[in-house]
Backbone bond lengths (Angstrom), bond angles and torsions (degrees), N, CA, C in turn:
res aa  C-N    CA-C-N  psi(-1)  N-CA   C-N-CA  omega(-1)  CA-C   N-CA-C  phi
1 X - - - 1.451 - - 1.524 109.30 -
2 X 1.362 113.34 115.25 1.603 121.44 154.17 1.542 128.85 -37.65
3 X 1.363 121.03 87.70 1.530 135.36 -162.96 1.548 101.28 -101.47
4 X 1.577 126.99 7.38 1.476 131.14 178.16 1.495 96.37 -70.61
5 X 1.237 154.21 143.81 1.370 166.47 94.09 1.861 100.21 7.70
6 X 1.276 89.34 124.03 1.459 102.37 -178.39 2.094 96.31 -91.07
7 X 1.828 101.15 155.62 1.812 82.93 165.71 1.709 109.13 -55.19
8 X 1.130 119.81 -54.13 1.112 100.90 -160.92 1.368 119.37 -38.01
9 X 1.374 120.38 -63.69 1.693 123.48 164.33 1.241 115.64 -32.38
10 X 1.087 126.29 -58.56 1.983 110.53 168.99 1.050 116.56 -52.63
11 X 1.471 119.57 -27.76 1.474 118.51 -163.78 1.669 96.65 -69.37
12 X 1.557 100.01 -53.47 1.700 108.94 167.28 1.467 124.19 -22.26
13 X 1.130 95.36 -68.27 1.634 123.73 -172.64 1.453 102.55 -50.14
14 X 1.485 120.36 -59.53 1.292 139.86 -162.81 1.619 102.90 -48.20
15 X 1.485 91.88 -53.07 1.926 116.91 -164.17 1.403 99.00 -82.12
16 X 1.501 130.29 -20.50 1.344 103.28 164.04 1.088 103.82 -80.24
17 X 1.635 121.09 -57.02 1.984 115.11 -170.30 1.805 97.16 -35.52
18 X 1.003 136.91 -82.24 1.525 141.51 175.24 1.271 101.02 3.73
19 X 1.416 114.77 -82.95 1.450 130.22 -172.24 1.502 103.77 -58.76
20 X 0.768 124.54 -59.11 1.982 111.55 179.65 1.432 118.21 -29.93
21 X 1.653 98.36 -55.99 1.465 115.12 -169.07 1.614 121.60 -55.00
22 X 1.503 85.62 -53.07 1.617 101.56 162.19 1.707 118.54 -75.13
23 X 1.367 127.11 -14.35 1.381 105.40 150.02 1.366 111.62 -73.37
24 X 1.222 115.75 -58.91 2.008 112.03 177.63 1.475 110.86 -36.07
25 X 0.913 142.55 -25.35 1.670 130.88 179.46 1.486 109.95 -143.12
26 X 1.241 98.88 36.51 1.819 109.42 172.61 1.341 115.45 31.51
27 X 1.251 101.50 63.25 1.764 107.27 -167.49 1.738 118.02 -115.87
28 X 1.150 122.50 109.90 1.568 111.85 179.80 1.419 120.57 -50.37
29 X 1.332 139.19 85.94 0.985 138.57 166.37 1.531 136.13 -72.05
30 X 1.545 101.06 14.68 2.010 105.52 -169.65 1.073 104.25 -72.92
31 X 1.091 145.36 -15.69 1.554 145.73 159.68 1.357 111.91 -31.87
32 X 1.541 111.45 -59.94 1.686 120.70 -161.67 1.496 83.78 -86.21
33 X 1.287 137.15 -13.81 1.380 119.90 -173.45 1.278 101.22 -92.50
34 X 1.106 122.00 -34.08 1.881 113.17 179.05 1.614 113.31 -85.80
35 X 1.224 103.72 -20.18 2.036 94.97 160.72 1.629 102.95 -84.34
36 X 0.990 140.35 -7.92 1.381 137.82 159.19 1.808 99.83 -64.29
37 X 0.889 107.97 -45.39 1.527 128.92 -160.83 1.498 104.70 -64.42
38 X 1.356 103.95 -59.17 1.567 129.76 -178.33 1.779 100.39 -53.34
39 X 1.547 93.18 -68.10 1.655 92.85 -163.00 1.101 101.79 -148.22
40 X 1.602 126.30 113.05 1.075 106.66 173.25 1.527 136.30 -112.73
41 X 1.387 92.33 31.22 1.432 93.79 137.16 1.359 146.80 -106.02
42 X 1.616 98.97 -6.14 1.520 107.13 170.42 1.736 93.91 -68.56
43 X 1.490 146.75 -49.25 1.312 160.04 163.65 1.469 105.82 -30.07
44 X 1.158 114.74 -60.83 1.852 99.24 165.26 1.642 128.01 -62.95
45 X 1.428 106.79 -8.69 1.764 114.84 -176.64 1.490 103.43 -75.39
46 X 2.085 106.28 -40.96 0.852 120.86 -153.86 1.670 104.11 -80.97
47 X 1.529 103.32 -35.64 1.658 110.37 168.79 1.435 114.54 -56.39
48 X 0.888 149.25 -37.07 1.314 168.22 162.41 1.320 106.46 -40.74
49 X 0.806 111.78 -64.31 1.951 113.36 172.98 1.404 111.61 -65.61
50 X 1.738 121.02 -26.36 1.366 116.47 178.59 1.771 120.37 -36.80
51 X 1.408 114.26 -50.19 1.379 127.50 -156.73 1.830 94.19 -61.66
52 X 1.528 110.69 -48.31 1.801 101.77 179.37 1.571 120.42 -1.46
53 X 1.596 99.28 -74.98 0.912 110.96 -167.74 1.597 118.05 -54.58
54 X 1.330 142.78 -58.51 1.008 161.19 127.86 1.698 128.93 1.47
55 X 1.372 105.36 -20.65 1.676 111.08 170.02 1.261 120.93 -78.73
56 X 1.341 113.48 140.34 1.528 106.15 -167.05 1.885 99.78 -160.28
57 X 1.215 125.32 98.54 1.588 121.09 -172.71 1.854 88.74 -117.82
58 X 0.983 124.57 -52.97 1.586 134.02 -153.40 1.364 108.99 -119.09
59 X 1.153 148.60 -34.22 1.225 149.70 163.24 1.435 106.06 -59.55
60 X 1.678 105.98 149.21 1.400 94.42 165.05 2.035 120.21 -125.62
61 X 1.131 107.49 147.77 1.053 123.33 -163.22 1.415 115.07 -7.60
62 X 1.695 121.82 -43.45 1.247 124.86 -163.62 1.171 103.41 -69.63
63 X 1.368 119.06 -57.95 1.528 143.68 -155.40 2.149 96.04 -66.20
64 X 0.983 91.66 -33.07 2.280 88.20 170.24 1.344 101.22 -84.00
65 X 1.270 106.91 -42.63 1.375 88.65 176.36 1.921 124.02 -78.81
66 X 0.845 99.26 4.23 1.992 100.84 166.51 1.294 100.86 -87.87
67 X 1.265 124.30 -55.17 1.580 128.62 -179.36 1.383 97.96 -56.70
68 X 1.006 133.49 -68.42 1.378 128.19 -156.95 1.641 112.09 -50.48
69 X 0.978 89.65 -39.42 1.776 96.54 -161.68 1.716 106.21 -96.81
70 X 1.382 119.49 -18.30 1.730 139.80 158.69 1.842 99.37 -62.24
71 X 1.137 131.98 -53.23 1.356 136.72 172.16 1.159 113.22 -50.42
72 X 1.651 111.20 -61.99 1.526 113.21 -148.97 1.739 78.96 -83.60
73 X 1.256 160.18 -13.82 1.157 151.95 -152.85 1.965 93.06 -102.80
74 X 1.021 128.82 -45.75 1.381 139.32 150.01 1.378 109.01 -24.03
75 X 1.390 113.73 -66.32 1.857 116.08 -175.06 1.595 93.73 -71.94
76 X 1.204 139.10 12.61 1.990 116.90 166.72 1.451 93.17 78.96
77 X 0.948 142.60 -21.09 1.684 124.48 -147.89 1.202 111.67 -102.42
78 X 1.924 101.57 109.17 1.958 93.12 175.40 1.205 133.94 -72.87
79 X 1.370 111.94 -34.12 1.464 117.60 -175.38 2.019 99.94 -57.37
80 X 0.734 113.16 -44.72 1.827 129.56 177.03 1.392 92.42 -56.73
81 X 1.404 139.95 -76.82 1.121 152.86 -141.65 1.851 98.81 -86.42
82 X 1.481 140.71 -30.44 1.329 154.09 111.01 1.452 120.34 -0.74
83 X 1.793 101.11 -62.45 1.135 111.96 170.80 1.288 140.05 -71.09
84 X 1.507 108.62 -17.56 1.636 111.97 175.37 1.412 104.34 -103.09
85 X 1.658 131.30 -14.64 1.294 134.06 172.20 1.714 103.64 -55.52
86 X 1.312 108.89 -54.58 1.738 122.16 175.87 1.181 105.27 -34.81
87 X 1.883 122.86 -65.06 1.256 129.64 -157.09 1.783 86.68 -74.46
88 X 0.624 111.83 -49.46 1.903 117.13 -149.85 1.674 79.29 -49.39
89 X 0.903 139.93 -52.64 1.841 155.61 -144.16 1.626 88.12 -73.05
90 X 1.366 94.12 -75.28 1.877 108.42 171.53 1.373 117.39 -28.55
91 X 1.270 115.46 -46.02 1.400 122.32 176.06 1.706 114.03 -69.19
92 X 1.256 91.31 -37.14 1.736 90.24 -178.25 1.623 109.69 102.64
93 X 0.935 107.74 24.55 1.574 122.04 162.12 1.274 111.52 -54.35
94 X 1.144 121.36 127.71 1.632 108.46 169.86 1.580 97.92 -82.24
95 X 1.682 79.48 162.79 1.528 106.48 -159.93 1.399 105.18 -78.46
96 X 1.598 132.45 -11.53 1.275 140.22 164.42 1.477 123.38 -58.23
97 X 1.783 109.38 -51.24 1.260 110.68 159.13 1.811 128.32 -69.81
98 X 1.280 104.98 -27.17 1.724 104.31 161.29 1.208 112.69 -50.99
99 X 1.463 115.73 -60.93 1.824 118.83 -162.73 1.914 103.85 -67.36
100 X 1.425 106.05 -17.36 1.386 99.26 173.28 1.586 124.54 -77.56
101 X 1.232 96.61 -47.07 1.702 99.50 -178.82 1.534 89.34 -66.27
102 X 1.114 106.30 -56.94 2.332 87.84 177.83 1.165 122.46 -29.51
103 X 1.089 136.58 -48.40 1.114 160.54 -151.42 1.488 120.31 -105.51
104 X 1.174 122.22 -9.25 1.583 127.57 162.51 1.599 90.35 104.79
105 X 1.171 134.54 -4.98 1.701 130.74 169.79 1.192 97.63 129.30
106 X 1.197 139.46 -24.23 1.404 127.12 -171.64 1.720 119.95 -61.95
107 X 1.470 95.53 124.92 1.485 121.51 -169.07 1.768 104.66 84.89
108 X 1.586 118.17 38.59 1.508 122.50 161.69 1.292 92.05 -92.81
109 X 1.370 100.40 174.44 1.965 108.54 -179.29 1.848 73.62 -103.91
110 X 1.425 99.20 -179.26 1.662 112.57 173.90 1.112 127.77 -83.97
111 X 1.583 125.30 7.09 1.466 117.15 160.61 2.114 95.61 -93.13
112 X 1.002 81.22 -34.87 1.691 72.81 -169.91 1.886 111.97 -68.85
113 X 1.577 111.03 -27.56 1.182 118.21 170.72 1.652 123.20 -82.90
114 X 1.296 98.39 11.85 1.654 118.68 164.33 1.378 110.44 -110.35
115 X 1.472 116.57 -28.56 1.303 107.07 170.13 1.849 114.03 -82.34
116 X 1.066 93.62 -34.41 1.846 82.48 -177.43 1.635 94.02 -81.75
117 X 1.442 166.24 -35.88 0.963 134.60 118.75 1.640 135.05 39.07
118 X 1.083 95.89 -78.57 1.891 129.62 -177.56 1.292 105.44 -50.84
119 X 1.777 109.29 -68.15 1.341 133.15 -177.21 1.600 129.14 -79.36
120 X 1.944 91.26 -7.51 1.541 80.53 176.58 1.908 89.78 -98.22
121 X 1.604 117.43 -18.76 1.486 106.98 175.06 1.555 115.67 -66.72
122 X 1.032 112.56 -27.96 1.554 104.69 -179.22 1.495 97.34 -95.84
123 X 1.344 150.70 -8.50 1.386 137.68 174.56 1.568 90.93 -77.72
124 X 1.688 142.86 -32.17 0.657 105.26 -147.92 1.955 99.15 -122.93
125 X 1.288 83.88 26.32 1.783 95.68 -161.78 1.555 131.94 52.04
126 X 1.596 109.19 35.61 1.573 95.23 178.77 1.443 100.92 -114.74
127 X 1.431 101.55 177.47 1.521 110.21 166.25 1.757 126.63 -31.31
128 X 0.994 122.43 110.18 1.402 95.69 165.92 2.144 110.85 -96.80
129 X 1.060 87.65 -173.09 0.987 95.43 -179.42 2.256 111.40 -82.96
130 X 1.478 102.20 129.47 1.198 115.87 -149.26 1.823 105.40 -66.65
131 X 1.212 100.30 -17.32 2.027 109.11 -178.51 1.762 85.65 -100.22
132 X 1.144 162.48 5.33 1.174 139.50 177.09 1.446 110.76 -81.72
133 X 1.435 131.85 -53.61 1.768 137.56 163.16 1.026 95.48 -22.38
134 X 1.850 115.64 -90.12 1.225 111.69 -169.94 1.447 117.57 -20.76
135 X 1.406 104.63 -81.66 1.270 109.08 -176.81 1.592 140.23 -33.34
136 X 1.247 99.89 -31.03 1.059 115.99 173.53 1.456 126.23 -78.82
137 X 1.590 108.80 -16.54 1.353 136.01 165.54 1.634 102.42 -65.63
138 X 1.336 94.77 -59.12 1.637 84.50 -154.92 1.379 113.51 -66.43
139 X 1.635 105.73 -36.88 1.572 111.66 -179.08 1.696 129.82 -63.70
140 X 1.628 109.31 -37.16 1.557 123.99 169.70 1.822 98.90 -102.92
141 X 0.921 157.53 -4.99 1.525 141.79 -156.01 1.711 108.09 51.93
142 X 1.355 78.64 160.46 1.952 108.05 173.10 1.398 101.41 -42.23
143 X 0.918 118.49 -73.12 2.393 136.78 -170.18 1.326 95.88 -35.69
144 X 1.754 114.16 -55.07 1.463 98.08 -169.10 1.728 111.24 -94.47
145 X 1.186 117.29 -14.29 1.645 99.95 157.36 1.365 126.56 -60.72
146 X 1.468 121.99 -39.79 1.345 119.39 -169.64 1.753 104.63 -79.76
147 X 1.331 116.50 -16.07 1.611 107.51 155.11 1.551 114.29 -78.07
148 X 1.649 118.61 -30.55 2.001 93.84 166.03 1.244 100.66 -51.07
149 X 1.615 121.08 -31.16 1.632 90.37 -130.74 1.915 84.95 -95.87
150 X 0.954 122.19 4.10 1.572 121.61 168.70 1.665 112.72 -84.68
151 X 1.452 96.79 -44.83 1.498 104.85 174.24 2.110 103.83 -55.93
152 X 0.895 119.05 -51.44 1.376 124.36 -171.76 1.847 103.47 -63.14
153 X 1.022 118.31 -56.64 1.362 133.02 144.40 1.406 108.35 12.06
154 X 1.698 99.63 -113.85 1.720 143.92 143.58 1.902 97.25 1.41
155 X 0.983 105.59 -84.64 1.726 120.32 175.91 1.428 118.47 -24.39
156 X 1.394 114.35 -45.27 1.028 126.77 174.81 1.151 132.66 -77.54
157 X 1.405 106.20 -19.24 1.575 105.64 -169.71 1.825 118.41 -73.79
158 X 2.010 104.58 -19.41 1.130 91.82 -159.17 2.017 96.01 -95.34
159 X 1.066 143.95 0.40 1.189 135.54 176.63 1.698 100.40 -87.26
160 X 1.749 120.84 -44.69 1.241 110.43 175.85 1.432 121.71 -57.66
161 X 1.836 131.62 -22.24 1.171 139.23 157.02 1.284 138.24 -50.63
162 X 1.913 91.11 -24.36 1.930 104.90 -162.38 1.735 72.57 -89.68
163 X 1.171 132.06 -60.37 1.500 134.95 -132.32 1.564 84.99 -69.96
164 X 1.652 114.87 -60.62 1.849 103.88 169.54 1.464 128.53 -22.24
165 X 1.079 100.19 -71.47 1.589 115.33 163.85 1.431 144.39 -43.71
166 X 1.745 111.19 -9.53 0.750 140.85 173.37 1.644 116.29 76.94
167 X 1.509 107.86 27.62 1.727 109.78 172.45 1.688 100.64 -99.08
168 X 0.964 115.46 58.70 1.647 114.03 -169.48 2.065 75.95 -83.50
169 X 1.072 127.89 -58.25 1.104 89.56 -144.60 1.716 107.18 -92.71
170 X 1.837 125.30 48.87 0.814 125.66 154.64 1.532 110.52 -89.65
171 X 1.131 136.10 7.96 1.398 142.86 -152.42 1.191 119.59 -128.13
172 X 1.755 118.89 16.58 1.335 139.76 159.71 1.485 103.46 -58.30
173 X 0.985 107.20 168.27 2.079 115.78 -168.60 1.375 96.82 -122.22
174 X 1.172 103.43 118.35 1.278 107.23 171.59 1.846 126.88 -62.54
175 X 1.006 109.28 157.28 1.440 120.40 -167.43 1.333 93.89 -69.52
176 X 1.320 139.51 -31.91 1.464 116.79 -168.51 1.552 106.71 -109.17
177 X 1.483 99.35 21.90 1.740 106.40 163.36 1.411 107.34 -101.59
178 X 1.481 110.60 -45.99 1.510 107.25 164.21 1.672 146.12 -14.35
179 X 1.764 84.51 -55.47 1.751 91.78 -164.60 1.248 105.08 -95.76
């Protein structure tokens, strides 16, 4: 008897993990369910890139979470930007460094307000300032930049997916992310 997992069964598998996640952090996930829907193999390309976000060997918790939530605050999108506040909490972030990356950095100390810096210049494609890399080299190493810069990555993929998909306008920011 053939005991290999048919697609359909991953597809299963996939769409419950989906649905859990988004019950655990009350998150609209029909997006990833209708590109599952659409194609699912463009939906496994797209699973595949999921993990980005999620790697973490050398960085430490706070510092992904400024990037993460400096990015996803870049793409406009609250439910996204909602959604990494949840995890960031989950993680055990203090709530000082959350309200900062919310907030454009205010109340970061200055390594951390160089790192959200970094991630809100590359979330948002402008210049940064030309001594900040460096700097940012010398103070965390190479290992843990190239995880911001995956984490920042990762972050992005799921508001540029909703707006593809045509949920652009689930991705308004809520008023009590705002202030």
């Amino acid at each position: 008897m053939n005991t290999t997992p048919t697609t359909t069964d991953r597809l299963d598998a996939s769409r419950e993990a989906i649905r859990a996640f988004a019950r655990h952090y009350d998150y609209d996930a029909t997006y990833i369910e209708e590109l599952m829907e659409m194609s699912p193999g463009a939906f496994h390309v797209f699973g595949a890139a999921m993990p980005l976000g999620q790697y973490q060997k050398a960085a430490s918790t706070e510092l992904l979470a400024i990037v993460k939530i400096a990015a996803i605050r870049a793409e406009d999108c609250g439910p996204c930007t909602e959604l990494g506040v949840k995890m960031s909490r989950e993680a055990g972030v203090p709530e000082a460094i959350i309200r900062g990356a919310l907030h454009g950095g205010k109340g970061l100390n200055a390594e951390q307000f160089d790192v959200y810096n970094y991630a809100r210049a590359v979330a948002v494609n402008e210049e940064m300032d030309p001594e900040l890399l460096p700097r940012l080299k010398a103070r965390w190493g190479e290992e843990v930049i190239a995880e911001l810069a995956i984490a920042i990555t990762g972050t992005r993929l799921y508001p540029t997916m909703k707006r593809a998909l045509g949920h652009a306008k689930s991705c308004a920011l809520f008023p009590s992310l705002a202030s």
